[in-house]
matplotlib code that plots the C-alpha trace (Angstrom):
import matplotlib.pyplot as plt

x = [-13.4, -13.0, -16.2, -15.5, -13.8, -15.3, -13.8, -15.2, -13.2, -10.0, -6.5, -7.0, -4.1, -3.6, -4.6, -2.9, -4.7, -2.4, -3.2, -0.5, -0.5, 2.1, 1.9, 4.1, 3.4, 0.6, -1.2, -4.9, -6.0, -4.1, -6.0, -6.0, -8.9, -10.4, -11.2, -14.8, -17.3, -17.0, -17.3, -15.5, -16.5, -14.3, -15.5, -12.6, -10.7, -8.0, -6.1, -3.1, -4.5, -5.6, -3.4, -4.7, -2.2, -3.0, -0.1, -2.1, -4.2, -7.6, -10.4, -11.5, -14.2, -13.8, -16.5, -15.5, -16.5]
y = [4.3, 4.2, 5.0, 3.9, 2.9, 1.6, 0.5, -1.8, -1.9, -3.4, -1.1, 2.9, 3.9, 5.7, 4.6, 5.4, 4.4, 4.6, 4.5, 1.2, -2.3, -1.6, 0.2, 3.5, 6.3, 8.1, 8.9, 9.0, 9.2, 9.4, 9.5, 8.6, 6.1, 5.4, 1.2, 2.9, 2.0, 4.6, 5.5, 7.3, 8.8, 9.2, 8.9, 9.2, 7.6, 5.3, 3.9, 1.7, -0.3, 0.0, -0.7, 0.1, 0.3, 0.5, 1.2, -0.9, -4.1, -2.3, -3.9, -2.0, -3.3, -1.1, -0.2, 0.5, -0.1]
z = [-5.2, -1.6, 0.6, 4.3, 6.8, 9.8, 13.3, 14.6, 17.8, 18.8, 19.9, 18.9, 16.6, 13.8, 10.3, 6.9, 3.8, 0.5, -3.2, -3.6, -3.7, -0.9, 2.7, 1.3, -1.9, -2.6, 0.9, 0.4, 4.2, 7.3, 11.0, 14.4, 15.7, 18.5, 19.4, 19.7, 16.7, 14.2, 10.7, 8.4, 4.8, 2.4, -1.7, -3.6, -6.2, -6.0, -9.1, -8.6, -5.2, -2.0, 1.2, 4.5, 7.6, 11.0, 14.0, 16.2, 16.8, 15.1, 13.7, 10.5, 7.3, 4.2, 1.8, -1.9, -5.1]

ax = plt.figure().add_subplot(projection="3d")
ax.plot(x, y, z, "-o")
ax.set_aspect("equal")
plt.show()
């Protein structure tokens, strides 16, 4: 169950979180950041993994459970 992301700074960029043990299949989330502090909220379910992939240098801390 994925509940956050937060960026904690670093390059902006665009984020893609996927339902895989691998950057690629099922999308779950795809966004663009900015290297300011911000959170975002997501609650939902993942099943097979969680890979998150960022196009640039950002810093992020996930929250799931």
């Amino acid at each position: 169950f994925l509940h956050t992301i937060v960026v904690n700074g670093g390059t902006a960029g665009t984020i893609i979180v996927y339902d895989n043990t691998a950057g690629s299949g099922s999308i779950i989330a795809s966004f663009d950041s900015t290297n300011a502090l911000a959170t975002y909220a997501f609650d939902v379910a993942f099943t097979n993994g969680l890979t998150i992939v960022t196009s640039a240098a950002t810093k992020v801390t996930v929250s799931w459970r």
